[in-house]
DRENDRENVO-785203 format. One line per 3 residues: number of its first residue (from 1); for each residue x, y, z of C-alpha. Coordinates in Angstrom, 1 decimal. Example, Ala and Ser with C-alpha at 12.3 -4.5 7.8 and 13.67 -1.06 7.14 Angstrom:
REM residues 2
1> 12.3 -4.5 7.8 | 13.7 -1.1 7.1
This chain:
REM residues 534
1> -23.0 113.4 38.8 | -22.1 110.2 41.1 | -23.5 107.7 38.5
4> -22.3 109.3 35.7 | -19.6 107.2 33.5 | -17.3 108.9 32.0
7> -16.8 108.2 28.4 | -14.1 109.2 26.0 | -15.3 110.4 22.4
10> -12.5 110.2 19.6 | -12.5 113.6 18.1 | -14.3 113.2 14.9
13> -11.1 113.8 12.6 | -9.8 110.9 14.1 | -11.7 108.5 12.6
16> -11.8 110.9 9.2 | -7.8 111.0 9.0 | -8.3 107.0 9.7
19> -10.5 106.4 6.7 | -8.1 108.8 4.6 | -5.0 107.1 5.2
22> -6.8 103.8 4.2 | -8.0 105.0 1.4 | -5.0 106.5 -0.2
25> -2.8 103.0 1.0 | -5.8 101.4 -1.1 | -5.4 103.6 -3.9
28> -1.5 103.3 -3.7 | -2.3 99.1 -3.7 | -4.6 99.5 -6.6
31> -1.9 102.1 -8.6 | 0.9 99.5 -8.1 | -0.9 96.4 -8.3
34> -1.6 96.0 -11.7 | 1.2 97.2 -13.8 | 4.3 96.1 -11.0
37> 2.9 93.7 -8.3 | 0.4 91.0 -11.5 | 3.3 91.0 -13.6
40> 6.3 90.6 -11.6 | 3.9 87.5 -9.4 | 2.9 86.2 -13.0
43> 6.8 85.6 -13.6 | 7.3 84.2 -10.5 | 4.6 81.7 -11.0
46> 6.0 80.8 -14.8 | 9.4 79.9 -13.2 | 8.0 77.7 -10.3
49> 5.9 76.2 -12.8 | 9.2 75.2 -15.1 | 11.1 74.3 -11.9
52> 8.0 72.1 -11.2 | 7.9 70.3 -14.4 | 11.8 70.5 -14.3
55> 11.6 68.3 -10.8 | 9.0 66.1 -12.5 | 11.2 65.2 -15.3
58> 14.1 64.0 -13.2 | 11.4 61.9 -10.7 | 9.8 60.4 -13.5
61> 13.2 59.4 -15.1 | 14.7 58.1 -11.8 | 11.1 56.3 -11.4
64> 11.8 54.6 -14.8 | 15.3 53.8 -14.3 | 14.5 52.2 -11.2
67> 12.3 49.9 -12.6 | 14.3 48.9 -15.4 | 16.9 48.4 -12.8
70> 14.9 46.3 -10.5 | 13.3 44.1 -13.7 | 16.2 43.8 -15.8
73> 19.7 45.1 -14.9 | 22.4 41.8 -13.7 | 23.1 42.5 -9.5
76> 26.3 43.9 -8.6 | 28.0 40.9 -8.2 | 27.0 39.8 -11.8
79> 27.9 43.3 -13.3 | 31.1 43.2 -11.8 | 33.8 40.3 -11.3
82> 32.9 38.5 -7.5 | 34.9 36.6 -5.8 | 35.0 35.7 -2.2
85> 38.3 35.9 -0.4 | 38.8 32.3 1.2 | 40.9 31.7 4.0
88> 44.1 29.2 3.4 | 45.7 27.6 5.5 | 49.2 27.4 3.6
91> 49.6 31.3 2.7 | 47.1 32.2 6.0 | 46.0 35.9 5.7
94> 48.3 37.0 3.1 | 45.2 36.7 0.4 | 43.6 39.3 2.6
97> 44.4 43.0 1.7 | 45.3 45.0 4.6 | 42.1 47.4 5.7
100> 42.0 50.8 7.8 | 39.1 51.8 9.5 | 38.6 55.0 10.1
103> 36.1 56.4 13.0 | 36.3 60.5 13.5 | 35.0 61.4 16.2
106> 33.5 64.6 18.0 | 32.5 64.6 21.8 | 30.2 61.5 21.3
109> 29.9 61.0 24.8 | 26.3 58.5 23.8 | 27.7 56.3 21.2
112> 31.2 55.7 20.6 | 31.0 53.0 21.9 | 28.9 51.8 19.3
115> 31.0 51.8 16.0 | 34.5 51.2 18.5 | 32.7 47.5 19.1
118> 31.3 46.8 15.7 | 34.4 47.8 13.8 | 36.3 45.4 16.6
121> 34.0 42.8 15.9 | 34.8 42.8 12.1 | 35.2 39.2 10.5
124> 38.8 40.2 9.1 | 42.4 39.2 9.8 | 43.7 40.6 12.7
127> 46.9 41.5 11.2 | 45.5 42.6 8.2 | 43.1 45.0 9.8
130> 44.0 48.4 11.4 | 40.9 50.3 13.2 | 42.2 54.3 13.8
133> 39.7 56.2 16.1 | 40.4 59.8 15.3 | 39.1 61.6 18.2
136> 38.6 65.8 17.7 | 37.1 65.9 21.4 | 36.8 68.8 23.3
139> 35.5 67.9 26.4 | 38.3 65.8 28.1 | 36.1 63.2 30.2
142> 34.7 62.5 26.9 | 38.5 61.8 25.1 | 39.5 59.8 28.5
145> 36.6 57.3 28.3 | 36.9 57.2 24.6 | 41.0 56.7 25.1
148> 40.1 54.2 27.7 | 37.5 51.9 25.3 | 40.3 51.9 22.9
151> 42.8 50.6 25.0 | 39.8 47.9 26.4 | 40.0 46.6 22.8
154> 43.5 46.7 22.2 | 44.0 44.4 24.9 | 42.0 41.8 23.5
157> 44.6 41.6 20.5 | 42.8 44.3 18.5 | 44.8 46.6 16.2
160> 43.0 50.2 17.2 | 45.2 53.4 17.3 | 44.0 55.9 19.3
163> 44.7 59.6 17.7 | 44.2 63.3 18.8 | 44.6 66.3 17.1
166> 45.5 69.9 18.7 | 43.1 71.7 16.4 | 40.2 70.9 14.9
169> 41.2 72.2 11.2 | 39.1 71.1 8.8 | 36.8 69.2 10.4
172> 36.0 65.5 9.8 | 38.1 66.2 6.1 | 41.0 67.1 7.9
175> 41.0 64.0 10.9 | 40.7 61.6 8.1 | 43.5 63.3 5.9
178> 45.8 63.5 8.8 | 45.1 60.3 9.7 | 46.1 58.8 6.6
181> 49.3 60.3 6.9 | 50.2 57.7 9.8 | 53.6 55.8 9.0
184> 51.5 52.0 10.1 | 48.9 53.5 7.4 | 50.9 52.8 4.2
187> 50.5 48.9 3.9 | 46.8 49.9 4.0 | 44.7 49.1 0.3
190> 41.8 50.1 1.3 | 39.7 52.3 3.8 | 36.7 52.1 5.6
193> 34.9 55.3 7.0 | 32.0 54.8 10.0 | 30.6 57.7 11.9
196> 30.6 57.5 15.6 | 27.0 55.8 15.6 | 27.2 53.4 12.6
199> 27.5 49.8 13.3 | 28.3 47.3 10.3 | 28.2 43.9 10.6
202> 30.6 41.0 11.3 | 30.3 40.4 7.5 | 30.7 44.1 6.1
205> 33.7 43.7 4.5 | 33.9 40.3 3.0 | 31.0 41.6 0.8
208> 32.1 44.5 0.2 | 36.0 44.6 -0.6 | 36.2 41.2 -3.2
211> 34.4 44.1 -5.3 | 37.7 46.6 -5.0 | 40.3 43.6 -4.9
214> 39.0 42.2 -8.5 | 37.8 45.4 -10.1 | 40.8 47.9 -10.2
217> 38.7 50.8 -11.9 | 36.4 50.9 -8.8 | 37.5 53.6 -6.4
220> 34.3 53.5 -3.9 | 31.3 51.2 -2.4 | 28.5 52.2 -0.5
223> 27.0 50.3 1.6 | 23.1 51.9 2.5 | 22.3 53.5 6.1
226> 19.6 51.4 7.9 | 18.1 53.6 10.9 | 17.4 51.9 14.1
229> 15.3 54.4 15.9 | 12.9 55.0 13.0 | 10.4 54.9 15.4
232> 11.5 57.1 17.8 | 8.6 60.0 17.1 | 7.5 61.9 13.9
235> 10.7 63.7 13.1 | 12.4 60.2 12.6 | 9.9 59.0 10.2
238> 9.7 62.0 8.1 | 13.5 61.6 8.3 | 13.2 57.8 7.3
241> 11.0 58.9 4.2 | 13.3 61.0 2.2 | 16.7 59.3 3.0
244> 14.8 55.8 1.9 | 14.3 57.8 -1.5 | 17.6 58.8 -1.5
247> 19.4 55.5 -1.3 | 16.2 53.1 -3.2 | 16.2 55.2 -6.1
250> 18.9 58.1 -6.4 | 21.8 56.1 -5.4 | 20.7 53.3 -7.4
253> 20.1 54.9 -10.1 | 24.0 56.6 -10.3 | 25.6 53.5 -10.0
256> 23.6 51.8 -12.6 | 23.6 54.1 -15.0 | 26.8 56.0 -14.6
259> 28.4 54.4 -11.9 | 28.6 57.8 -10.3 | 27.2 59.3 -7.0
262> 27.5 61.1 -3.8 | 29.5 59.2 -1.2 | 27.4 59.5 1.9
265> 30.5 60.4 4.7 | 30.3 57.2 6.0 | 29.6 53.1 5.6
268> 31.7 53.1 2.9 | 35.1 51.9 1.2 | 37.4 53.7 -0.5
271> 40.7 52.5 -2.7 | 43.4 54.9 -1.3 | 45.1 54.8 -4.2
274> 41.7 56.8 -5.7 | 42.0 59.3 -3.0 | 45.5 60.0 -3.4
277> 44.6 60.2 -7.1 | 42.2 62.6 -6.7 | 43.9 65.2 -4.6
280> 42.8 64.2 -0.8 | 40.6 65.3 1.2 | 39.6 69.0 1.2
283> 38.4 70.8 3.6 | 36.8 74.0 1.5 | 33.4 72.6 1.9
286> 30.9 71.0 4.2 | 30.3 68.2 2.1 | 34.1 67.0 2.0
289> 32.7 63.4 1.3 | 30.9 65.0 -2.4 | 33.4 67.1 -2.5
292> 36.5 63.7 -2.8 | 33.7 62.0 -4.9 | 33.3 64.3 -7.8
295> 37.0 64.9 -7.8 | 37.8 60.7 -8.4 | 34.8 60.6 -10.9
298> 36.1 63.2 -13.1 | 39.1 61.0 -13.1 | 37.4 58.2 -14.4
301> 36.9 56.5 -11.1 | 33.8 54.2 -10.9 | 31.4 53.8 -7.8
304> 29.6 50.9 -6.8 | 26.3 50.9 -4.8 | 25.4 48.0 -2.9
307> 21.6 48.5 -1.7 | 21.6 45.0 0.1 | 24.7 45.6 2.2
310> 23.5 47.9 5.6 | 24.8 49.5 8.1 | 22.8 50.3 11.2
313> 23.2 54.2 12.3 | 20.8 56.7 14.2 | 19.0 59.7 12.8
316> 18.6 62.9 14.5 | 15.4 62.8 17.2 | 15.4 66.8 18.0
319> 14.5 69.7 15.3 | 17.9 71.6 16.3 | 20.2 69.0 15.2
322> 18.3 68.1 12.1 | 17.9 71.7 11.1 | 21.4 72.4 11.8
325> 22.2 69.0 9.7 | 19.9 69.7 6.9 | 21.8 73.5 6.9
328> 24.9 71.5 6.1 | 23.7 68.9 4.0 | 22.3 71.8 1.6
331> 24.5 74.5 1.7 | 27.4 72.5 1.2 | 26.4 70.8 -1.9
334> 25.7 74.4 -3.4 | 28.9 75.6 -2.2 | 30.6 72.8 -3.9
337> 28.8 73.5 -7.1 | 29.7 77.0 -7.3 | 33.4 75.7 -7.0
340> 33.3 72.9 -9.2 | 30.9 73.5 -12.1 | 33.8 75.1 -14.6
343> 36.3 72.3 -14.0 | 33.6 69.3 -14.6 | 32.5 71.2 -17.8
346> 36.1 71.4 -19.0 | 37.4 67.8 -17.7 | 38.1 65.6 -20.5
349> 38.5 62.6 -19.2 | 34.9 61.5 -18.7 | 32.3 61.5 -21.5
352> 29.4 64.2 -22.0 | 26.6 62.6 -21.0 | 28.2 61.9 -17.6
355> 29.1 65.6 -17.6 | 25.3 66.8 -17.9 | 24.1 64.4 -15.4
358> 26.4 65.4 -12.5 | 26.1 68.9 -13.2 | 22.0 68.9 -14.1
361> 20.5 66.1 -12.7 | 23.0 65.4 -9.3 | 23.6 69.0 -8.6
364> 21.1 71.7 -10.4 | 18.2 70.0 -10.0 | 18.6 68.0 -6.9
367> 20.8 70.3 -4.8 | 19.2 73.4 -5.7 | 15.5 73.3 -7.8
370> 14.2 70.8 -5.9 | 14.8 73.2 -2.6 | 13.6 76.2 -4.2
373> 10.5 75.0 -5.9 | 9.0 73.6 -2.8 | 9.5 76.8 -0.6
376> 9.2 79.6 -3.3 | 5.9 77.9 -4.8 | 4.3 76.3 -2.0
379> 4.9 78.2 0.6 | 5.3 81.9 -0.9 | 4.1 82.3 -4.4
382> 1.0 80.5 -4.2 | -0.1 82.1 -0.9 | 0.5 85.1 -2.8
385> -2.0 84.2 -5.8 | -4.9 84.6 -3.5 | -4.4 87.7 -2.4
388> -3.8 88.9 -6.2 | -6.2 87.2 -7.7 | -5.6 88.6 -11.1
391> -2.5 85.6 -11.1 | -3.8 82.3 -12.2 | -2.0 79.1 -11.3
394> -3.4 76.5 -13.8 | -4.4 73.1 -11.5 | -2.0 70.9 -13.0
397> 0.9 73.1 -12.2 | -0.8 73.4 -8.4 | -2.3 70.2 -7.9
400> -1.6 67.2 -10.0 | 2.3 67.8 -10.5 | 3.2 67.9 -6.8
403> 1.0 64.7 -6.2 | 3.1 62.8 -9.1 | 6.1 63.8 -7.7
406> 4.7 62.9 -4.1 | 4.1 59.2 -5.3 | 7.0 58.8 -7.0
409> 9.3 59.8 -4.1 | 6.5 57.6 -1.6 | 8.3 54.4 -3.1
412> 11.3 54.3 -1.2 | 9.2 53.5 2.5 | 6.0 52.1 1.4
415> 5.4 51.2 5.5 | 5.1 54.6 5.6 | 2.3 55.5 3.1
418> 0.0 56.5 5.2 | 2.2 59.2 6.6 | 2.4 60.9 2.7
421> 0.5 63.7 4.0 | 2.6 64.9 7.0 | 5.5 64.5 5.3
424> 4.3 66.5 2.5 | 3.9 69.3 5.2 | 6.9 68.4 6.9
427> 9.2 68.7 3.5 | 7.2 71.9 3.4 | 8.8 73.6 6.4
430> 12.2 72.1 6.2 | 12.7 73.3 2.4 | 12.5 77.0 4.4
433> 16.1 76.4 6.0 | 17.0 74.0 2.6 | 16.3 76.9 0.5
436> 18.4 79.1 2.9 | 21.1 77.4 3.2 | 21.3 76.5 -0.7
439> 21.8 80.7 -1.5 | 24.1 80.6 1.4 | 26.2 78.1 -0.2
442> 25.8 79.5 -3.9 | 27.0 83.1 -2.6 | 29.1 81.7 -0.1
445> 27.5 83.9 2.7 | 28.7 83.9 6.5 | 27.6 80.4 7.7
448> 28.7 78.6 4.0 | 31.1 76.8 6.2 | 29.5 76.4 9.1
451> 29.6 72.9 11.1 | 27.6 71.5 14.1 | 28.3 68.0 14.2
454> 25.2 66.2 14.5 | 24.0 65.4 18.3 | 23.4 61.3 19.0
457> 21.5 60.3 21.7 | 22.6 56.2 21.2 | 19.2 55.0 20.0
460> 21.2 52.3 18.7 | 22.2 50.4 22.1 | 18.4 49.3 21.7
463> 17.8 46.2 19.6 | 15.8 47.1 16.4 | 15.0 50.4 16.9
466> 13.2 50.1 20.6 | 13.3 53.3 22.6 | 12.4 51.9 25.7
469> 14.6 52.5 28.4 | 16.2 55.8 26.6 | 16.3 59.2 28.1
472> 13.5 61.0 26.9 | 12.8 64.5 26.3 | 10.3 66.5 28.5
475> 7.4 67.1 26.9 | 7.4 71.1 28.2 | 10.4 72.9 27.5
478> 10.7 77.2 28.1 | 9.6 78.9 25.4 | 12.4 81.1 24.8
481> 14.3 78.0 24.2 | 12.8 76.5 21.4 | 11.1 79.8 19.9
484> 11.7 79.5 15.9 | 11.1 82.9 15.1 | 11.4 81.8 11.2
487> 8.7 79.2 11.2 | 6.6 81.0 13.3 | 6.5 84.4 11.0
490> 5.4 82.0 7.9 | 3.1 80.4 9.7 | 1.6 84.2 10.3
493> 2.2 84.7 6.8 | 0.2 81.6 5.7 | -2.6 81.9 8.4
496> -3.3 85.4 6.8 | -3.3 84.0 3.3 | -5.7 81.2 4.0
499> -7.9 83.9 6.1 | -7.9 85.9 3.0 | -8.9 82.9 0.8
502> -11.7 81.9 2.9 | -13.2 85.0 3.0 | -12.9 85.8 -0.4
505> -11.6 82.8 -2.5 | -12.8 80.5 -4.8 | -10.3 77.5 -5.2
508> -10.4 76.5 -1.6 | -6.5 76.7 -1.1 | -7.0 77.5 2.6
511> -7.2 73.9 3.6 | -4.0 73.3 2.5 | -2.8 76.5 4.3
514> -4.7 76.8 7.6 | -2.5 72.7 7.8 | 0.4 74.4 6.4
517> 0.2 77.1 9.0 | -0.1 74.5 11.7 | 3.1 72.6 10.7
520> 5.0 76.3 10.6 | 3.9 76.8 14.0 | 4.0 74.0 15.5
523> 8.2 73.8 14.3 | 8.4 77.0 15.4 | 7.6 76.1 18.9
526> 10.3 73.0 18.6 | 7.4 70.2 19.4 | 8.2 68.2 16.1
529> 11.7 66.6 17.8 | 9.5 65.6 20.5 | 9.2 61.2 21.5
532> 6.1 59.4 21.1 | 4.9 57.5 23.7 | 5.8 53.9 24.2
């Protein structure tokens, strides 16, 4: 009896009530399937397939606008009346129209000293420049040192106001409006906004403000971001791809054809008297830069893109504070759509083929299609199809439409070909938390308002980009800490998918999802924010 094992036999209804339950969920599967779960996926794939070729449309018409642009449109300075403003010595700076610079700022303990020195270093009249450092700080070593680089300045015979706030309402919309309600601020023209970690050149505004001074129906000019620690890791590149898009073709292509677009929050120039005009600053948004922008243009306000004029500035080198960035940057403009669609579609002041682009091409399509047709088709409807196989998505619709579009949006870093396909991945995940945050801001959910300003680690004290000598991140962080549970239930979802489909498919789609699954999981785990080696 000693050597006996004992062993533990599942009564055999067990294993009968086992295969019963199975079978009647299969029969249940099989009873739904076909006249609910085929139709209802079919649908879905229809409408993917229009938002697809909707997408395509607008890239292929910003792709041929672009070139004609490039080829044939006169430069800014050609378009519009350029002159430079001289210095004389009999009137002295009297010529020169009196500028305010504007720097808000938000516990930016790493960098203010960045855009405090650059603005400083502007080559303008002193008395004819005014540089207000509007400083929301919460953490009070960070407002002394900030108080204390302001004052560093001022003694060198630089005009800097130093200005606090006892509340943080609004945001960055309401430090700039209360800071234009200064008494010194009225002799000001014009004003210049730059983020904590953006640094313009000596020559930013003698390029820049003979445009305003000589063009009175020009109420805004953008200068382009130029990102100095693109080569900080993965994340930054991926980063550098889609915001070199943004301002080579989509910005370009507003100001050329309708001299209309989004003012980027910073590295750019605004007339006051167009702010004034167009009812301030407003705070019922996270995007109160669009938000002012749309407002002047349905005014009749013009905008002015200059793609050769940069500013250096930093991009986000962790996941956390580009997700919580990319949160703001699309739920905002979908919030603001909801609240401004009726009044562009009754303005009369500007005509209707300006009307149709703001509100198809600059909001509909790029603000909220191009979101949801990455995430709903790629990374839910399509999984989907193979595990109903009775759903057909034609291969053009699957395959050669997304690689057009691909191309077409590869133009804006071609140094960065070669990384087309993890950022195809990358966009991949992130359209998750854009798609998210685009029906938060359309239904005006909890977090529609929600603002984390954006954490800078000064990559910008390092000449051209070089991370060497920067902090770095460990490479092992505790789990709990940087646990996406989002990302890491698709990438579940998608791992099961691409099991399915090699098991039992036939178009070979589990590639694309076992890499898909390996991108979901590994942002899941937070390693995407992570630096590269030097």
């Amino acid at each position: 009896m000693d050597g006996v094992t004992p062993k533990f036999v599942l009564p055999e209804t067990f294993d009968g009530v086992k295969m019963e339950i199975t079978g009647q969920l299969g029969m249940i599967w099989e009873l739904v399937k076909a006249p609910v779960i085929v139709p209802l996926l079919q649908l879905a794939v229809y409408i993917c397939l229009l938002m697809s070729l909707m997408l395509l449309c607008e890239r292929v018409y910003m792709g041929i606008v672009i070139v004609l642009v490039k080829l044939f449109w006169k430069k800014p300075h050609k378009r519009y009346k350029f002159e430079p403003i001289q210095d004389d010595e009999e009137l002295g700076s009297s010529n020169f129209p009196v500028v305010l610079v504007q720097i808000p700022m938000f516990n930016e303990r790493e960098v203010y000293k960045l855009s405090i020195g650059a603005a400083s270093g502007l080559s303008w009249p002193s008395d004819r420049l005014v540089i207000q450092v509007l400083d929301d700080s919460t953490d009070p070593t960070v407002k002394q040192m900030v108080e204390m680089e302001c004052q560093r300045w001022a003694s060198k015979g630089i005009n800097i106001r130093y200005q606090i706030r006892e509340n943080r309402v609004g945001y960055k919309a309401g430090a700039l409006k209360e800071g234009l309600k200064r008494s010194y601020v009225k002799h000001c023209e014009y004003v210049v906004i730059f983020d904590a970690d953006f640094q313009p050149e000596p020559d930013f505004l003698r390029r820049s403000i003979p445009f305003l001074v000589h063009n009175p129906n020009i109420a805004l000019v953008q200068a382009r971001w130029r990102f100095v620690n693109s080569d900080e890791c993965l994340l930054t590149r991926m980063q550098e791809m889609s915001l070199d898009y943004h301002f080579t073709v989509e910005q370009e292509v507003g100001s050329s054809t309708h001299a209309f677009f989004g003012f980027n929050g910073t590295a750019g120039i605004w007339r006051i008297a167009a702010i004034n005009e167009a009812g301030g600053w407003k705070d019922r948004t996270t995007v109160e830069d669009m938000d002012l922008a749309v407002r002047a243009s349905l005014r009749g306000w013009k905008f002015l893109y200059l793609g050769d004029l940069q500013v250096k500035s930093e991009l986000p080198s962790t996941f956390r504070a580009f997700r919580f960035q990319q949160h703001r940057w699309s739920c905002g403009p979908a919030n603001l759509f909801r609240k401004m669609v009726m009044e562009i579609i009754r303005n009369k002041k500007v005509r209707f083929w300006k009307k149709v682009y703001v509100i198809y091409s600059f909001f509909f399509v790029r603000k909220v299609i191009a979101h949801w047709v990455t995430f709903c088709f790629y990374c839910v409807v399509l999984p989907l199809t193979i595990l109903v196989p009775e759903v057909k998505v034609p291969i053009w619709g699957s395959v050669y439409i997304p690689s057009i579009i691909t191309v077409l949006n590869s133009v804006g870093t071609p140094r960065s070909i070669h990384l087309l396909f993890y950022w195809i991945l990358f966009e991949n995940v992130m359209s998750l938390h854009r798609t998210k945050a685009t029906l938060i801001g359309l239904f005006e959910a909890g977090r529609a308002n929600e603002w984390v300003v954006t954490a800078k680690l000064g990559s910008g004290q390092s000449a051209k980009g070089n991370t060497k000598g920067l902090k770095k991140f460990p490479r092992i962080f505790k789990l709990p800490d940087r646990l996406n549970t989002l990302e890491l239930g698709f990438a579940a979802f998608l791992f099961v998918c691409g099991c399915y489909d090699y098991v039992h498919g036939k178009n070979n789609y589990f590639i694309y999802l076992f890499l898909q699954t390996m991108s979901f999981f590994i942002s899941g785990l937070g390693w995407i924010g992570t630096y590269v080696p030097n």
